[in-house]
C-alpha positions as CSV (number, residue, x, y, z in Angstrom):
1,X,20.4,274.0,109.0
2,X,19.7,270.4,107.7
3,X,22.5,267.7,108.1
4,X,22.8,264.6,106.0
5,X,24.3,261.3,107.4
6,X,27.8,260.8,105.2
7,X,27.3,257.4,106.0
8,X,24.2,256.3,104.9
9,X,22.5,259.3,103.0
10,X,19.5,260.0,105.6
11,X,18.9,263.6,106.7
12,X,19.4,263.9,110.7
13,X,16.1,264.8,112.5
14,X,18.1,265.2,116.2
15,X,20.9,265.6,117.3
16,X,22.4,263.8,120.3
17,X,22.5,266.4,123.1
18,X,25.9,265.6,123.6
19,X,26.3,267.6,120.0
20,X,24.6,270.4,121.7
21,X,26.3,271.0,124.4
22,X,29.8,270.3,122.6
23,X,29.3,272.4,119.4
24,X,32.5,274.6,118.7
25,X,34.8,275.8,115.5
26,X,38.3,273.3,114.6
27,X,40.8,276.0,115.2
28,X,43.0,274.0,112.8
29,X,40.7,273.0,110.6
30,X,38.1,275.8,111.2
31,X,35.2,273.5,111.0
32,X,32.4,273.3,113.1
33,X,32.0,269.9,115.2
34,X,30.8,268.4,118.2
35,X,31.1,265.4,120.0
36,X,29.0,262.1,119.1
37,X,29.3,259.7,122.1
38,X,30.9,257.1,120.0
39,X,32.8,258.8,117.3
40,X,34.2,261.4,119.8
41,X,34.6,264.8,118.0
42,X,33.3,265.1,114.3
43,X,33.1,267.4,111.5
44,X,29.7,268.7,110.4
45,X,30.7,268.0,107.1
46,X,31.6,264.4,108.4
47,X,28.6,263.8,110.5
48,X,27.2,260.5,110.8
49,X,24.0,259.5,112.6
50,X,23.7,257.8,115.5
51,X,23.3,254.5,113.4
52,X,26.4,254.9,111.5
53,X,28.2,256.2,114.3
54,X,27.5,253.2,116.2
55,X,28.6,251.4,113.5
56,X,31.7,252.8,113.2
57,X,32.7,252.4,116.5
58,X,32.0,248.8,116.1
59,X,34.0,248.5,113.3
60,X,37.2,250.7,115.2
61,X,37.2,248.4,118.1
62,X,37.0,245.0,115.5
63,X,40.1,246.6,114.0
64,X,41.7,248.0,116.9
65,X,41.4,243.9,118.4
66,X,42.9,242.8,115.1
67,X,46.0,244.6,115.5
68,X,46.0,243.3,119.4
69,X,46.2,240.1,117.7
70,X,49.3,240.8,115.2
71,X,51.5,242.9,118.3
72,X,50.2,241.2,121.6
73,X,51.8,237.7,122.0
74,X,49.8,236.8,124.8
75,X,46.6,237.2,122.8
76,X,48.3,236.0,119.7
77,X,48.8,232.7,121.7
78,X,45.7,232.2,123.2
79,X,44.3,232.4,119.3
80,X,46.4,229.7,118.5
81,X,44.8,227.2,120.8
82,X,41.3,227.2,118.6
83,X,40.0,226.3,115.1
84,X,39.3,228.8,112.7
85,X,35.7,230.0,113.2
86,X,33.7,232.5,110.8
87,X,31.4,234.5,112.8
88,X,28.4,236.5,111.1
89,X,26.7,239.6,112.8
90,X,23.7,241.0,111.9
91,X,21.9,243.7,113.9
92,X,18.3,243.6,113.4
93,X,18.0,247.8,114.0
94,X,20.3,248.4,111.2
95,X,20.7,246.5,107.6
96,X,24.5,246.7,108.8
97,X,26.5,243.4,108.9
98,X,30.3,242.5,110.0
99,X,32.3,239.3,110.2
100,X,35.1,238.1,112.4
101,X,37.5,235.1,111.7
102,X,39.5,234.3,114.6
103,X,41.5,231.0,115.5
104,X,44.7,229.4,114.3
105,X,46.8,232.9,115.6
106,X,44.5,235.2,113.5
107,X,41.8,237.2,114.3
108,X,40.3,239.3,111.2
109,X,37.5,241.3,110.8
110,X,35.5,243.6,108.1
111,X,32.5,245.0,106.9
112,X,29.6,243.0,105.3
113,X,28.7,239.1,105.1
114,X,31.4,236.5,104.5
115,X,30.6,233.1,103.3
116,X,31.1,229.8,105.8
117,X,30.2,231.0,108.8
118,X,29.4,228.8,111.8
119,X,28.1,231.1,113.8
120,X,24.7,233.9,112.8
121,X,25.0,236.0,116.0
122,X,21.4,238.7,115.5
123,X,21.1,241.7,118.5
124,X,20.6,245.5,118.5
125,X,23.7,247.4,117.5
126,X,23.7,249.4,120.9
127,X,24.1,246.0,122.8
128,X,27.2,244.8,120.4
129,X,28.6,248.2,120.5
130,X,28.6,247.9,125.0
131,X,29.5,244.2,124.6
132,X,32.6,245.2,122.9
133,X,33.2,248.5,125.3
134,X,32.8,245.9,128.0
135,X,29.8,248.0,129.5
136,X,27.5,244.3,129.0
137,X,28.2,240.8,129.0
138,X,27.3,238.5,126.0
139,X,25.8,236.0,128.5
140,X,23.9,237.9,130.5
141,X,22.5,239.4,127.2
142,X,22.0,235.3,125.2
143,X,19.8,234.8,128.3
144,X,17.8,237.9,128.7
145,X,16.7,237.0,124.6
146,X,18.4,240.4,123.5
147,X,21.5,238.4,121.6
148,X,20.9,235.6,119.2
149,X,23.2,232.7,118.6
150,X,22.8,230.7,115.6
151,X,25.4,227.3,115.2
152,X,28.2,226.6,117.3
153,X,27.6,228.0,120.7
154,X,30.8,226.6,122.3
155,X,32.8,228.6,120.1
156,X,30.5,231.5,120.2
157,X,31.2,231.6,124.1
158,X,34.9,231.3,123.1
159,X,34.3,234.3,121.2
160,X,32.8,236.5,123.7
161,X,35.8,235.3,125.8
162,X,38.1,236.6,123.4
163,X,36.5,239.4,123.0
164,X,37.1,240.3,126.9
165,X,40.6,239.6,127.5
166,X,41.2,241.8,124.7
167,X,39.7,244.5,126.6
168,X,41.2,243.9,129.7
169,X,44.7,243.5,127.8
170,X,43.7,246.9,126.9
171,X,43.0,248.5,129.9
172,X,46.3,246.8,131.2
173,X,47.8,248.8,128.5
174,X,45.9,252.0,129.4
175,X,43.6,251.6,126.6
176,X,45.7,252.4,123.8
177,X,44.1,250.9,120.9
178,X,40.2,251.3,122.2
């Protein structure tokens, strides 16, 4: 059997051994699937490598943190105390690319690269995908050389802040968005 990413179009040369050891029929749906470590189950006919599934997780948690910021007053609040700041991320494994804007009460997010940024943060995919599952920290990883910060680094901290009382609001809420 040969699989195809249905993210990017690249055929699949291994699969995670998660996949293998997780590998059943959809009684509902009476697909085959298996569990990718970030995705969680998936179709066959919806299986993504581990690039795009990566990703995609990124992407869920930048969404799932955008509607924290729209329901949660606490976090709502704590975004009104700052200046709106465009922030750029590039990984340099993957051609992906995703901005936030957060500040002023907002915090947005999507895919590819927005114009005015103040801030070009460069890493691996795997080390933004634990920094936002709260497995890393952004400092440790600025210092270690792994994360790159280009522009305002005051607000980039800010950022990473954000970013972590977001999780722990979640965990508070028994991680019901991430």
């Amino acid at each position: 059997m040969s699989l195809t990413c249905t993210g990017c179009g690249k055929k699949i040369e291994t699969l995670p051994l998660e996949c293998g050891y997780s590998l059943n029929v959809n009684s509902e749906t009476n697909e085959m699937e298996c569990f990718m470590e970030n995705c969680g189950m998936i179709s066959l006919s919806e299986f993504l490598c581990a690039n795009c599934c990566t990703n995609r997780n990124v992407m869920k948690v930048s969404k799932a943190i955008e509607q924290l910021s729209m329901t949660n007053p606490e976090y709502g609040e704590e975004l009104k105390q700052f200046k709106k700041n465009i922030i750029q991320t590039s990984f340099n494994d993957s051609d992906f690319n995703y901005w936030i804007e957060f500040g002023e009460g907002q915090f947005k997010c999507g895919k590819g690269i927005k114009n005015g940024a103040s801030i070009q943060i460069k890493c691996p995919q795997g080390i933004m995908n634990k920094i936002l599952l709260g497995e890393t920290d952004a400092i440790s990883q600025f210092l270690s050389g792994k994360l790159k910060i280009e522009g305002d680094i005051q607000y980039a901290v800010v950022y990473f802040d954000l970013l972590m009382l977001a999780l722990e609001i979640n965990r508070e809420n028994r991680g019901e968005l991430f």
